[in-house]
Phi, psi and omega in degrees: 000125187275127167237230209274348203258335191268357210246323159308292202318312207289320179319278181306314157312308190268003144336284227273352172229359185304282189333120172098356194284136177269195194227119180260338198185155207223105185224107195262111183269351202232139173240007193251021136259358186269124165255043128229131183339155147316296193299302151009309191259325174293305179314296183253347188290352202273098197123311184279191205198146203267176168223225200292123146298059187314161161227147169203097171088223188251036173245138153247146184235142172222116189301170181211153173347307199268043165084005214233157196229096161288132184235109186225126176264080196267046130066240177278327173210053165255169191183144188242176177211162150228121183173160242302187177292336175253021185294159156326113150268109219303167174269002162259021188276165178243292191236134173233125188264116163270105154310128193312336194271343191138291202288135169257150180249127206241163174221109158243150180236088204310330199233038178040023187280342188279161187235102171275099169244145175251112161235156187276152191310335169308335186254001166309024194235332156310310196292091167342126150097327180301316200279334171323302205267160171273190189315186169259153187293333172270044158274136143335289176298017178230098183260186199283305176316310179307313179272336164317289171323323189263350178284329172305329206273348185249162186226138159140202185288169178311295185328302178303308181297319184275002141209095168248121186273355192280327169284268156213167184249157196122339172249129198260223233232300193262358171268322182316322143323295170310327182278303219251015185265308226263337205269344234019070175245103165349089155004272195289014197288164186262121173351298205280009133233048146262158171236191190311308179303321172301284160005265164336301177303328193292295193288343156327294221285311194304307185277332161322297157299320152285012176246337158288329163222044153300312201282319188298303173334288158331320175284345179268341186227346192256114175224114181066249172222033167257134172235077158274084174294087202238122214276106190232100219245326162035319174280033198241138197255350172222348157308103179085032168235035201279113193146287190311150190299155172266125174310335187276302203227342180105337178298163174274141181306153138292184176176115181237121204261143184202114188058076185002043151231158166261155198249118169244083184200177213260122167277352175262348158253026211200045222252191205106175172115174187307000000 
């Protein structure tokens, strides 16, 4: 599932080269990802011309001339791509955009889980859930003070609150291991015996690990002036490393699978939990 650091990478690739690329054709192939009509994204995107590209939690947003947000979740195994019109099209894309410039921008989803909307920017609170969720984890406005406060209102293991998008949004199943690898802090410990000082590290620690490994990310999906996302986390130093010595200290990672997701991390630097 790409989350803020695979989401940044794509976010940023597609900065330096969209704004002003107009949409020459619009080809919707798969349609039972789209919440807002098909046709809609066949009809009118064609003509229209992209602007600022935004992120918020694990939607991209991409503005666009005529006022409009294309808003894409691709949730667990959506992936984009950008590259030339013959490059192979996986056998799951859903939207393929041909660009004025050469290059096509592709959206494929292997299980179909992702959610495609064209809304006008205003209207993005129509989007299930958005108004709902808490902040983004790179907000400005979620200082160190900011998240003290909002980690209060939640109980339960650490883990599970930081990705709770209601806590906040952008982090998934396996940066949530790393943050809480970075911080040493037990998964599983209950919110309410940590304390201000555990807190604090925790929101270091949460942004520290996306800015160490957003450029890695990138490096894994970006060749030139090509963008193919196929998810290679290879750098993640305790998620899926259950066995391996922990770079930090030499214990072997644990790794516990529980409601299918899996958990990764070092009891000895990580010690503690229920």
């Amino acid at each position: 599932m790409p989350e803020i650091p695979e989401l940044e990478a794509i976010r940023g690739f597609f900065q330096e080269r969209l704004p002003g690329v107009a949409i020459t054709a619009a080809q919707v192939r798969i349609p039972v990802v789209f919440r807002t009509p098909a046709s809609e994204f066949r009809e009118t995107l064609p003509g229209d011309a992209f602007e600022a590209i935004d992120r918020r939690g694990k939607f991209l947003l991409f503005g666009l001339a005529s006022g409009r947000i294309l808003a894409i979740n691709p949730m667990l195994t959506g992936r984009f791509q950008y590259l030339p019109p013959e490059a192979k099209l996986p056998a799951k894309t859903c939207l393929v955009l041909q660009l004025a410039t050469g290059p096509t921008l592709r959206y494929a989803d292997e299980r179909l889980m992702g959610k495609l909307y064209l809304l006008p920017a205003d209207r993005l609170s129509a989007i299930p859930g958005w108004s709902d969720n808490g902040p983004d984890l790179l907000d400005p406005a979620l200082d160190e003070a900011a998240w003290l406060r909002r980690i209060a209102r939640f109980r339960g293991q650490v883990k599970n609150i930081l990705v709770n998008a209601a806590f906040v949004q952008g982090i998934g199943n396996a940066y949530a291991d790393e943050i809480l690898w970075e911080a040493r802090i037990n998964p599983y410990t209950p919110r309410t015996r940590l304390d201000e000082d555990d807190l604090r590290r925790l929101f270091r620690a949460a942004r520290d690990v996306m800015a160490w490994a957003t450029p890695l990310a990138r490096e894994a999906m970006v060749r030139g002036d090509s963008l193919d996302y196929e998810e290679r986390r290879d750098f993640l130093r305790v998620h899926r490393r259950g066995g391996q010595p922990c770079p930090r200290c030499g214990t072997p990672i644990s790794e516990i699978t529980a409601n299918q997701r899996i958990t990764s991390f070092c009891r000895t630097c990580q010690p503690g939990g229920p």
